[in-house]
FIDOSE-846476 format. One record per residue: x, y, z of N, C-alpha, C, O in turn; residue in three letters. Coordinates in steps of 0.2 Angstrom, whole numbers, plus 2048, in hexadecimal, padded with zeros to 3 digits. Atoms other than C-alpha are relative to their C-alpha. Layout:
! residues N
XYZXYZXYZXYZALA ...
//
This chain:
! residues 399
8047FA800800800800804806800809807804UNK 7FA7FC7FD80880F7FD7FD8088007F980A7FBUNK 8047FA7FC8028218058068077FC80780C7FFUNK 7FD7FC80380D82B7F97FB8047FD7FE8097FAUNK 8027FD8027FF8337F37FC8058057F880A804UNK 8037FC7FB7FA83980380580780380B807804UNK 7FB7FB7FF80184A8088028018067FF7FF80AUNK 7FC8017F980D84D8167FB8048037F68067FFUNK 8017FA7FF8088598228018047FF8078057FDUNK 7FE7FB80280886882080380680380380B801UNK 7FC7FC7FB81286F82D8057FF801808802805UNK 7F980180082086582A8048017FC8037FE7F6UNK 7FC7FC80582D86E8218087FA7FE80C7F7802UNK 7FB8038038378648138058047FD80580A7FBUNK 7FD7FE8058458658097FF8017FA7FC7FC7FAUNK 7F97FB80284B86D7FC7FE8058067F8805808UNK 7FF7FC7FE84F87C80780680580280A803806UNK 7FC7FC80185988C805803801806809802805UNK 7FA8027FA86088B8178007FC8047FB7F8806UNK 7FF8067FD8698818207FC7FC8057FB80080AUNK 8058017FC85E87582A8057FD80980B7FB809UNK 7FC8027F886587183E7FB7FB8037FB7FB809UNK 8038077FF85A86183F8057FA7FF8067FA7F9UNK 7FC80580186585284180880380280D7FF800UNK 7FC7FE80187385E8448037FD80A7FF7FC80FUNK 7FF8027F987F85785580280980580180E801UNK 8017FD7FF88286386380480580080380B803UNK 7FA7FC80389486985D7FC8047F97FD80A7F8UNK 8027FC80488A86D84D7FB8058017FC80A7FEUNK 8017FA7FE87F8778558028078027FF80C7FFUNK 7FB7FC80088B88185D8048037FB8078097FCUNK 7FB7FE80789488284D7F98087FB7F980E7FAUNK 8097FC80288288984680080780480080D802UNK 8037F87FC8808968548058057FF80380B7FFUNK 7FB7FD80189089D8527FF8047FA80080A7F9UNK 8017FB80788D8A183F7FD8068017FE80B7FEUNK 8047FB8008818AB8448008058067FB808809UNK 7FD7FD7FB88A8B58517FE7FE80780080180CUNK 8008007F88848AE86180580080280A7FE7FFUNK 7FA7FF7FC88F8B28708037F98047FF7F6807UNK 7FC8077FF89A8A48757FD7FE8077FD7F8809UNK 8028027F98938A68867F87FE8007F67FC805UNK 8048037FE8848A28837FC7F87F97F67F67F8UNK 8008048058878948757FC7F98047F77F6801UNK 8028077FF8838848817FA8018037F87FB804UNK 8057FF80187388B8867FA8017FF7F5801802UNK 8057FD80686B8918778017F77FB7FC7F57F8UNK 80180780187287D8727FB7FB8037F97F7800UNK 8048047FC8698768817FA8027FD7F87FC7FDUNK 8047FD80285A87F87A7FD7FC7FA7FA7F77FBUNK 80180380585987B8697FF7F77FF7FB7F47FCUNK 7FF8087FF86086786C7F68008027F27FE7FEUNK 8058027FA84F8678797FA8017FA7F67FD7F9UNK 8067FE80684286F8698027FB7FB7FE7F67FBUNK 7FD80380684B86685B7FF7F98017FD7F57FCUNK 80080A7FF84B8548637FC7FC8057FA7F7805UNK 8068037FA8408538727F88017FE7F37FD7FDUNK 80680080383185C86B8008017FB7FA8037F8UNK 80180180883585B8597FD8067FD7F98067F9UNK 8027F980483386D8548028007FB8077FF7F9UNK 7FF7FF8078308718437FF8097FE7FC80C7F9UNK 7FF7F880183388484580380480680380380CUNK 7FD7FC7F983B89084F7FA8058067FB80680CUNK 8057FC7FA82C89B8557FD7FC8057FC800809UNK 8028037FB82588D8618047FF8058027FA809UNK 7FE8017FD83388D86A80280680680780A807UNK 7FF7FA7FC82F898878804802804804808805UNK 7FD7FE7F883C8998878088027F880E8037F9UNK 7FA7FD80684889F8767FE8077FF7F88077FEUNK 7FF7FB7FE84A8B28767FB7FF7F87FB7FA7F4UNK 8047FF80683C8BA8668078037FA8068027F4UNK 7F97FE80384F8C185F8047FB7FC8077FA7F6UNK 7FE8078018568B185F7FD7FC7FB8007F97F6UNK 8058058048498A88577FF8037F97FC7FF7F5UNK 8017FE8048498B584A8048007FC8038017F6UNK 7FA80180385D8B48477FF7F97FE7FE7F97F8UNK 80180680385A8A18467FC7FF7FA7FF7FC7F5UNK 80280180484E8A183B8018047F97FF8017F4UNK 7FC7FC8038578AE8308057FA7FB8037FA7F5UNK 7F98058008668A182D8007F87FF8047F57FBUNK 8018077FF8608908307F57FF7FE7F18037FEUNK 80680080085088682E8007FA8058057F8808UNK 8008087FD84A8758377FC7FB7FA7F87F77FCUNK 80380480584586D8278017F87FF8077F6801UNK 7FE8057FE84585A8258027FD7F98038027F5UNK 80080280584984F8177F97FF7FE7F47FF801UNK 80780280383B84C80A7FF7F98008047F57FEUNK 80280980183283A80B7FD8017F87F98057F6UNK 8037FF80782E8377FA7FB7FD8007F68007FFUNK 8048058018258287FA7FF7FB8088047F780AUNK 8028047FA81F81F80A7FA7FB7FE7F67FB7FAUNK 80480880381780D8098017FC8068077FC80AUNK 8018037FB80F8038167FF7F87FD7FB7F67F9UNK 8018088018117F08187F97FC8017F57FF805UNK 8068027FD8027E681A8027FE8097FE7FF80EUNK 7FE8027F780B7DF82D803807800809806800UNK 7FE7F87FD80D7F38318078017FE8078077FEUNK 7FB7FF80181F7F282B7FF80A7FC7F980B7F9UNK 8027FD8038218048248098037FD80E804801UNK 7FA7FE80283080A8177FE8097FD7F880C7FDUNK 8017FA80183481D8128068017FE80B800801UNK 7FD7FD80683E8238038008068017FB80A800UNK 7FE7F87FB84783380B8048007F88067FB7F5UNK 7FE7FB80384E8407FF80480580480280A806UNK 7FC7FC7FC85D8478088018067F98008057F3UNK 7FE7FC8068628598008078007FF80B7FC803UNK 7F880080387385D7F780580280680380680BUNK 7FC7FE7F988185F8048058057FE80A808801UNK 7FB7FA80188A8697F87FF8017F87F98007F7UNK 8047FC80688986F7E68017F97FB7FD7F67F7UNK 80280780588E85F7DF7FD7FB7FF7FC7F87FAUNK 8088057FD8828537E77F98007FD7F7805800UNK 8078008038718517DE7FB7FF8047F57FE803UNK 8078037FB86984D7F08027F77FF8077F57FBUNK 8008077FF86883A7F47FB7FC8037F87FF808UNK 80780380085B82E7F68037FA8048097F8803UNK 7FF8047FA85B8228067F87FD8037F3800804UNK 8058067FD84E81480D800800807805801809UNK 7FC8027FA84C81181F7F87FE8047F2800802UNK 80680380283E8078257FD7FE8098017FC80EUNK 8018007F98338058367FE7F98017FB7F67FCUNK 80380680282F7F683C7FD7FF80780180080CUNK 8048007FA8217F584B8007FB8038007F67FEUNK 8038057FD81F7E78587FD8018067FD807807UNK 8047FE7F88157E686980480480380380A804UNK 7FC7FC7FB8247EB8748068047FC80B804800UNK 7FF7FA80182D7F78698008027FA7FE7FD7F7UNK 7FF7FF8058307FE8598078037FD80B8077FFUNK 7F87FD8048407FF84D8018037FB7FE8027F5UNK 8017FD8088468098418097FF7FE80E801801UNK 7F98038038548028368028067FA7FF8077F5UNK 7FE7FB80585D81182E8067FF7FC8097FB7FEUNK 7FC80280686981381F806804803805808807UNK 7F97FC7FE87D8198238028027F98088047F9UNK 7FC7FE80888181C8107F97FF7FA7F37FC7FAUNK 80580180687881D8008037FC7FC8087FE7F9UNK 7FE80380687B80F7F58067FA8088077FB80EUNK 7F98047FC88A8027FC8057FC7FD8057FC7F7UNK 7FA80080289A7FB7F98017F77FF8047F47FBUNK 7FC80580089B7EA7FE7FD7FA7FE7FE7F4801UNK 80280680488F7DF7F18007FB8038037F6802UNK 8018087FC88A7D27FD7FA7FD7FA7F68007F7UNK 8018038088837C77EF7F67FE8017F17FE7FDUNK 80A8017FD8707C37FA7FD8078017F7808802UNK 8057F87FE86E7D77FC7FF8047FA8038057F5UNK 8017FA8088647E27EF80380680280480A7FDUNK 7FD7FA7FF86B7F07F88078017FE8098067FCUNK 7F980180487D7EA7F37FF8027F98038077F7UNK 7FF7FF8048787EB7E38008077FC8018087F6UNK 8007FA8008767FD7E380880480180B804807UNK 7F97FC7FE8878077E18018078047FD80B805UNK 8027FA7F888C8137F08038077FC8088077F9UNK 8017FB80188A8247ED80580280380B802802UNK 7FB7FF7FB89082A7FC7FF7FF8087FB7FA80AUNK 8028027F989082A80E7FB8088027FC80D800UNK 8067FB7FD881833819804804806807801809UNK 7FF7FA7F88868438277FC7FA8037F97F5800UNK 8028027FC88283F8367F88038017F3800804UNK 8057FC80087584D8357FB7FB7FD7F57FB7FFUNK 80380480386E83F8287FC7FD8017F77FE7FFUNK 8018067FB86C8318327FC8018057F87FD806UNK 8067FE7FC8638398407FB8047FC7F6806800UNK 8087FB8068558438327FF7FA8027FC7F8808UNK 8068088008508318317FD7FF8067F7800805UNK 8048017F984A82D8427FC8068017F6804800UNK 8047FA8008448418447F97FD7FC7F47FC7FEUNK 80380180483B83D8337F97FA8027F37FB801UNK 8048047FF83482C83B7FC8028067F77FF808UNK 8027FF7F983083384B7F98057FE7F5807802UNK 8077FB80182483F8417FB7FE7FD7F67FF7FFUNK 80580580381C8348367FE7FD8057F87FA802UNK 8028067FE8188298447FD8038067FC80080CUNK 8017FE7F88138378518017FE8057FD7FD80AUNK 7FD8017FC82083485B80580780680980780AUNK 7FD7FB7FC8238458617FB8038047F5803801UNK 8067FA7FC81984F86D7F98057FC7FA8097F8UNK 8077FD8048088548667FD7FF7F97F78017F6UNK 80380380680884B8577FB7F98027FC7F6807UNK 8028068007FC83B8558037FB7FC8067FD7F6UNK 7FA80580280582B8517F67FC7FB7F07FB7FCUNK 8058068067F98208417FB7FA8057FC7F6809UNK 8068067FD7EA8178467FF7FA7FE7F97F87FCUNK 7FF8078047EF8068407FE7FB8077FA7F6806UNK 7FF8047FB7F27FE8538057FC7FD8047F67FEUNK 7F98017FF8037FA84E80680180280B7FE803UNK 7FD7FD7FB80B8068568028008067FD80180AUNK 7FF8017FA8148048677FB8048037F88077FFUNK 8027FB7FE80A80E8727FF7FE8077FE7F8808UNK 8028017FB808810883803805804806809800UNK 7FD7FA7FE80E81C8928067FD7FE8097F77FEUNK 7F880280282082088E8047FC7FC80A7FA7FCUNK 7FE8048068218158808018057F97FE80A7F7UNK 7FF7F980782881E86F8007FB7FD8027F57FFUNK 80280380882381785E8077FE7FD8087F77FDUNK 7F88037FD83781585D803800803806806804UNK 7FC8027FC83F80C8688077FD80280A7FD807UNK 7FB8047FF84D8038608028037FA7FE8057F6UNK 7FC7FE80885A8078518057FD7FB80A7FD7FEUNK 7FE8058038617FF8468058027F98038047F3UNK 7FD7FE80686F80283A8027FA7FB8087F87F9UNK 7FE80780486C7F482E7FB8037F97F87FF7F5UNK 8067FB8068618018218097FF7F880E7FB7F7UNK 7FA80380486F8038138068037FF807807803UNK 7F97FF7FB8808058138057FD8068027FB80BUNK 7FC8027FB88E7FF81D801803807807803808UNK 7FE7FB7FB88E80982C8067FE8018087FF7FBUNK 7F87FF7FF8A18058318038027FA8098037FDUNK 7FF7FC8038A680D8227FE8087FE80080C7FAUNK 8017F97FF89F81D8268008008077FA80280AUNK 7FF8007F78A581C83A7FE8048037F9803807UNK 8017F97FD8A682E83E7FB8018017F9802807UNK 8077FD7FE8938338397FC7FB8037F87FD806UNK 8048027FC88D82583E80080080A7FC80080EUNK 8007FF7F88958268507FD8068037FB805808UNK 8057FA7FE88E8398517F97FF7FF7F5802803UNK 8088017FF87D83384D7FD7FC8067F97FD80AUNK 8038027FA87D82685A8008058077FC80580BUNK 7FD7FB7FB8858358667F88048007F5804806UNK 8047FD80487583E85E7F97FC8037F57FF805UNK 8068057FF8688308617FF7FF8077FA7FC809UNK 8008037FA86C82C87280080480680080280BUNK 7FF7FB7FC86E83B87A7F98028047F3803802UNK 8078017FC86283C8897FE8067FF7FA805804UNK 8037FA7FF85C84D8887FC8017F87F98077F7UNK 8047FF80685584A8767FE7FC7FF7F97FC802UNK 80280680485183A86C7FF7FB8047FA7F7805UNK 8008077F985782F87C7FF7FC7FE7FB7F9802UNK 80280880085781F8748077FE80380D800801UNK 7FB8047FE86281387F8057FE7FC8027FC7F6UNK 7FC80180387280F8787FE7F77FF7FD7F57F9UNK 80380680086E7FD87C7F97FE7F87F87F97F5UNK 8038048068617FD86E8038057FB7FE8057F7UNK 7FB7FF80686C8068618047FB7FD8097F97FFUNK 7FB8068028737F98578038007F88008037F4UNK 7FC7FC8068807FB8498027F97FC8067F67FEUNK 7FE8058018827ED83D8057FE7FB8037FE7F5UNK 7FC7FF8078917EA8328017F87FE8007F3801UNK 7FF8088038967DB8258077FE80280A7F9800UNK 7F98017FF8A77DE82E80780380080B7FF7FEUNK 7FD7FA8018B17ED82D8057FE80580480280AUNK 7FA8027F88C07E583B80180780580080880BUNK 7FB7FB7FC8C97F383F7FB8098037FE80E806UNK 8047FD7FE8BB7FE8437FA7FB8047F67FD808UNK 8058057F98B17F184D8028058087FE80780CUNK 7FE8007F88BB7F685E7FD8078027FB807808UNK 8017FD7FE8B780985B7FA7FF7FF7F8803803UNK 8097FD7FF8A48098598017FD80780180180BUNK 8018027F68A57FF86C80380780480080B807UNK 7FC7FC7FE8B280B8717FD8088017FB80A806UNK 8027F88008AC81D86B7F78008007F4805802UNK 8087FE8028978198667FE7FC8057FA7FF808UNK 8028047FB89580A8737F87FE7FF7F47FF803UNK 8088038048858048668037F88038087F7807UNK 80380680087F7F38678057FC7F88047FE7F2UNK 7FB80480788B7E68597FB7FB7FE7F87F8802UNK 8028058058827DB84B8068007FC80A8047FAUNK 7FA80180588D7D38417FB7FD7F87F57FB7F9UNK 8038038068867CC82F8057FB7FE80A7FC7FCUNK 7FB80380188E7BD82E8007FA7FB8057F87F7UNK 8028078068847AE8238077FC7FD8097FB7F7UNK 7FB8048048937A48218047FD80580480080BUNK 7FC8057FA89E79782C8067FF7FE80A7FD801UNK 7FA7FF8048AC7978208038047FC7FF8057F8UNK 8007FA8058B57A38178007FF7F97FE8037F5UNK 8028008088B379B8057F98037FF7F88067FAUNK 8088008038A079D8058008088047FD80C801UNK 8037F67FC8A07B08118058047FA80580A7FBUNK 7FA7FB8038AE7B68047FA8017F97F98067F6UNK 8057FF8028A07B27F87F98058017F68087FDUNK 8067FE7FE8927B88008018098007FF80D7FCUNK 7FD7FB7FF8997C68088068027FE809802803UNK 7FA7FC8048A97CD7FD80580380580B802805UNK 7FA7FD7FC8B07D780C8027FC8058057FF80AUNK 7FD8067FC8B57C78148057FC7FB8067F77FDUNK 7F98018028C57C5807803804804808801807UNK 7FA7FC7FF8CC7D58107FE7FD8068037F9805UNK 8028007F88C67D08237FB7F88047F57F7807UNK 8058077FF8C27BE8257FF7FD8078027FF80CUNK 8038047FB8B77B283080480380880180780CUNK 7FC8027FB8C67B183E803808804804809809UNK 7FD7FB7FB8CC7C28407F98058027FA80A806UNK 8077FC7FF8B87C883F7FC7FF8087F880380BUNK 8038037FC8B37BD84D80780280980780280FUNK 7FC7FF7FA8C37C285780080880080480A804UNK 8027FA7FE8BE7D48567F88008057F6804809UNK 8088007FB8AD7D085E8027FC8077FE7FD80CUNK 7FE8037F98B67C686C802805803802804809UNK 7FC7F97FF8BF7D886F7F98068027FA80B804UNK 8047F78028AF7E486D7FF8018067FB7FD809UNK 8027FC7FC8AF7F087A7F88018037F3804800UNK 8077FE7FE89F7EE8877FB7F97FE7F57F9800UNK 80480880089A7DA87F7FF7FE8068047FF80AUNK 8038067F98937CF88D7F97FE8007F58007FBUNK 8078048038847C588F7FA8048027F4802801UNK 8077FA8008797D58948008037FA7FB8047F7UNK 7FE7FB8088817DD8838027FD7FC8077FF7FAUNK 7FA8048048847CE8777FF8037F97FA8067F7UNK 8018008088867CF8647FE7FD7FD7FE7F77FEUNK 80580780487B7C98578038017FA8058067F7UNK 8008038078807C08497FA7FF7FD7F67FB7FFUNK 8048028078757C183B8027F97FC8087F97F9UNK 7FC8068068767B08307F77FF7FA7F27FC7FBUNK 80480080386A7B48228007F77FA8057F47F8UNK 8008098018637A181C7FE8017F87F98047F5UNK 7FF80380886779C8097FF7FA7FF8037F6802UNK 80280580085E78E8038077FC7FB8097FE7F5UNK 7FE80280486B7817FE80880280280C7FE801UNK 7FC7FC80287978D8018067FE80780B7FB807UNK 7FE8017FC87D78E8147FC8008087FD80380DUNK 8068027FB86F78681E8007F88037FB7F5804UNK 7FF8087FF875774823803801806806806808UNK 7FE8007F687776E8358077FF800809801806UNK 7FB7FF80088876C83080380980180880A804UNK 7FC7FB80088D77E8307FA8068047FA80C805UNK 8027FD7FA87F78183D8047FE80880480180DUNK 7FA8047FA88C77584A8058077FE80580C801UNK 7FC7FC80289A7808427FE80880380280C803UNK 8007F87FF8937928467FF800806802805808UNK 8018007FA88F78D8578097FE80280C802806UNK 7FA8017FF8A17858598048097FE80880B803UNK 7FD7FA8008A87978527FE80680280280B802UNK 8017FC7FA89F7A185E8007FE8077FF80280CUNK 7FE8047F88A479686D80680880180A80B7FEUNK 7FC7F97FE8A97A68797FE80680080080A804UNK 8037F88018A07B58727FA8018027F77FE7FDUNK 8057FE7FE8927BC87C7FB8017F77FC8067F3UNK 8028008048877B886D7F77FF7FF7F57FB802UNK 8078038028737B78658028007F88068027F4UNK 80080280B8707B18527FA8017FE7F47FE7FFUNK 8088008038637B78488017FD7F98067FD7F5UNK 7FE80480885F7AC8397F98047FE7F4805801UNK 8037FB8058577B782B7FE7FC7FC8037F97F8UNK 80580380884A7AE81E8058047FB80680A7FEUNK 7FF7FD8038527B480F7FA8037FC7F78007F8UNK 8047FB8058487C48078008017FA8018067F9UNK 7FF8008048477C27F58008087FD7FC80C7FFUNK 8007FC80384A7CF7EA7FE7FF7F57FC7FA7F3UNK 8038058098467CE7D480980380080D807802UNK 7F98058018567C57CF80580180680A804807UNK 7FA8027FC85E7C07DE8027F97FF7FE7F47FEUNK 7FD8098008697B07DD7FF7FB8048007F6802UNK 8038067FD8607A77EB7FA8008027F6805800UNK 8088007FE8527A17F38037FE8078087FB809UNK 8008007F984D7A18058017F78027FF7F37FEUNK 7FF8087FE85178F80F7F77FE8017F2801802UNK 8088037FA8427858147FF7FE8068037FA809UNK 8007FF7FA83A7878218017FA8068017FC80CUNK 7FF8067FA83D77682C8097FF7FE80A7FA801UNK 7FA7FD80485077A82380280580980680480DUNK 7FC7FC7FC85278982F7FE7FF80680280180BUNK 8018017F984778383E8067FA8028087FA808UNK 7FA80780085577283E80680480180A801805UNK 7FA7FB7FF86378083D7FF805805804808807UNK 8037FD7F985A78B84B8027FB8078067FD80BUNK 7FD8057FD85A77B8568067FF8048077FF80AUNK 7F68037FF86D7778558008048047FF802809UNK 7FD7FA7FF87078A85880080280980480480DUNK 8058007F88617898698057FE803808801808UNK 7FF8087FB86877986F8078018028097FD806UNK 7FC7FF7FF87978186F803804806809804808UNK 8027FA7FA87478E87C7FF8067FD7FE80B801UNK 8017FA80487379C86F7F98048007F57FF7FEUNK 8057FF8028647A686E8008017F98058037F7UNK 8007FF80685E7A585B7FB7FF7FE7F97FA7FCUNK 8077FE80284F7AC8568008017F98058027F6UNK 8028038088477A88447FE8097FF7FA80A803UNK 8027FA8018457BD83E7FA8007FB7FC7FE7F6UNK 8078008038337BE8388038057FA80680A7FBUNK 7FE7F98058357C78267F98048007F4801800UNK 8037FA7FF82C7D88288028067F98078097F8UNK 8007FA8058287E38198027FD7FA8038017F6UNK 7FE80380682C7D780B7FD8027FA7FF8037F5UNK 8057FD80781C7DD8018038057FE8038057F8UNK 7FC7FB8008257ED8028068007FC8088057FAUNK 7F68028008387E67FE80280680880680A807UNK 7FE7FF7FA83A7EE8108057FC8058077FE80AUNK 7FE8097FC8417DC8168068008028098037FDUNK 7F97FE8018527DC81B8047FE7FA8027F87F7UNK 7FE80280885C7DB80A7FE8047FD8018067F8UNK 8068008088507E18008038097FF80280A7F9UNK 8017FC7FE8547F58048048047F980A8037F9UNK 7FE7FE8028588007F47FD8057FD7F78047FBUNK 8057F78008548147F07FE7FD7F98017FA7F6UNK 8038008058478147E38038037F98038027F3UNK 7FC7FB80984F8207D68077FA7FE80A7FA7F9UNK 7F98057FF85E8117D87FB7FB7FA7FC7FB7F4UNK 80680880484E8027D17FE8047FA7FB8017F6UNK 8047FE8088488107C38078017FB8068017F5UNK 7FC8008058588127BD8047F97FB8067F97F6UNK 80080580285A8017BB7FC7FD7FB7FE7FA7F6UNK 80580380684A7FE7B38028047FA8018017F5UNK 8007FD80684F80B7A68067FD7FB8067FB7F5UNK 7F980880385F8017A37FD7FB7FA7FD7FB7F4UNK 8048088028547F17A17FB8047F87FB8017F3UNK 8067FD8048487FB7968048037F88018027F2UNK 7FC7FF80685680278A8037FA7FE8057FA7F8UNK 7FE80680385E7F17897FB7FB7FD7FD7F67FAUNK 80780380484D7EA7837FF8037FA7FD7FE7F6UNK 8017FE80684B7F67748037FF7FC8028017F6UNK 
//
């Protein structure tokens, strides 16, 4: 179903816009912001705590409602700056409440066109997640993801990466005085927020883009604004080594790892960036990550390939190469996409390899696919202007 043709609100101010927006900005850029426009140094940490508390706690979409800010102030800021969000292009609701949104970042400089990014919510009784993108497009062609096969643009600001949550938090009436969608799929209750949980498994490698993404966490977790627990922040990479120890270190997120594989012949396939940083040194950065233990363990992802690497053999072996590491296993039905190389395992296939995993002492829960009608599903996640360009391809190589 898709509600694209319904119109935003009308009080929510998108992009394109002629000044700079300070939504998703961290709270050095703030400061950086106030300065341009002559505030006095003395009273920079102030007029930040201010703006931080409108910007992210009550999701201000303008400066005039922001009364304990001087009518001067409000009028330089507005002068200079906006609070404008990214544009959703196209919003489409799953039938199982899943919901994706085709965000339209603006230009970040004169040579950028803007960039098109996915990021997708997914509701359950006790809480809601939203699985956001760290890059447009990606690098490392894992051969089961449609998102691999989109070529990486670039990487997202930090500023980026937090719109998306703002943006989901508006859509979903998650800020003070908005209503949240009358579906009853929504979280709801006292002190419950519509997102709970987050997820950097949208598209893109986030450990290849470290920096912004460690400021967005810095940004999302900050208790006087967004305040999502660091605890459900979760960051998940195909395995970037040498950046594993800082995200514990400096973002202190939550580790997934994307692993689908027990050997390095078959993960060097699968996953490509496992020529440069294979099985043994990936598993011995996870025995290292800064803040793991069995209140904080890491999940391994092993997305199930019918055929490929779903056999009780190399469900004994995955459990043998995690002996030691505070670990859960989530096994992923494979999401199809049009022309993907596999097909998902069958289903007494993955509960047999569940099993092994259980009986091992592992938790290993089977990930219900969510959003499939959609292609929302994990895999499945690639910017629409990416699939029309394609078809145009398709469309000239037919005449």
């Amino acid at each position: 179903m898709s509600l694209a043709e319904q119109a935003a609100p009308e009080q929510i101010a998108v992009f394109p816009a002629t000044k700079p927006s300070l939504a998703g900005l961290t709270r050095a850029g703030l400061a950086d912001a106030l300065r341009e426009i002559g505030t006095p140094d003395r009273e920079i940490r102030m007029r930040v705590s201010q703006l931080w508390h409108w910007i992210y706690f009550q999701g201000a979409q303008n400066f005039d409602v922001m009364l304990n800010v001087s009518k001067a102030m409000r009028q330089r800021l507005a002068e200079h700056f906006s609070l404008a969000r990214p544009e959703v292009v196209e919003e489409l609701v799953s039938a199982d409440g899943t919901r994706k949104w085709l965000i339209r970042m603006p230009p970040v400089d004169r040579l950028d066109k803007g960039a098109e990014v996915e990021c997708v919510y997914i509701p359950e009784a006790d809480r809601g997640t939203l699985c956001v993108s760290s890059q447009v497009g990606c690098t490392l062609n894992c051969t089961f993801c449609h998102t691999g096969t989109q070529r990486l643009v670039r990487n997202l600001t930090a500023q980026e990466i937090v719109a998306q949550l703002v943006v989901a938090r508006e859509r979903l009436g998650d800020f003070p005085g908005l209503t949240p969608p009358d579906n009853g799929l929504i979280p709801s209750g006292e002190g419950v927020r519509a997102v709970s949980n987050i997820v950097f498994m949208g598209m893109g490698e986030p450990l290849y883009n470290f920096e912004n993404v460690r400021d967005a966490v810095d940004v999302l977790s900050d208790g006087d604004g967004l305040s999502l627990s660091k605890r459900r922040i979760t960051v998940s990479t195909s395995g970037v080594v040498p950046e594993i120890e800082r995200l514990g270190a400096e973002a202190g997120a939550a580790l997934a790892i994307s692993l689908h594989a027990v050997c390095d012949d078959l993960r060097d396939k699968l996953v490509p960036l496992n020529r440069k940083y294979p099985i043994k040194e990936l598993l011995q950065a996870c025995r290292d990550y800064p803040g793991a233990s069995n209140a904080r363990r890491i999940t391994f992802e092993y997305v199930m390939l019918k055929g490929v690497n779903d056999s009780p053999a190399e469900a004994r072996e995955l459990v043998r190469l995690l002996k030691g590491i505070p670990a859960k296993i989530n096994l992923i039905p494979f999401n199809p996409w049009p022309g993907a190389p596999y097909e998902c395992s069958d289903w007494d296939r993955i509960e047999k390899f569940s099993d092994i995993v259980f009986n091992a002492g592992y938790a290993s829960p089977v990930r219900t696919p969510r959003g499939r009608d959609i292609l929302a599903a994990c895999g499945q996640l690639k910017s629409e202007t990416e699939k029309l360009r394609a078809r145009a391809r398709l469309a000239a190589e037919l005449d």
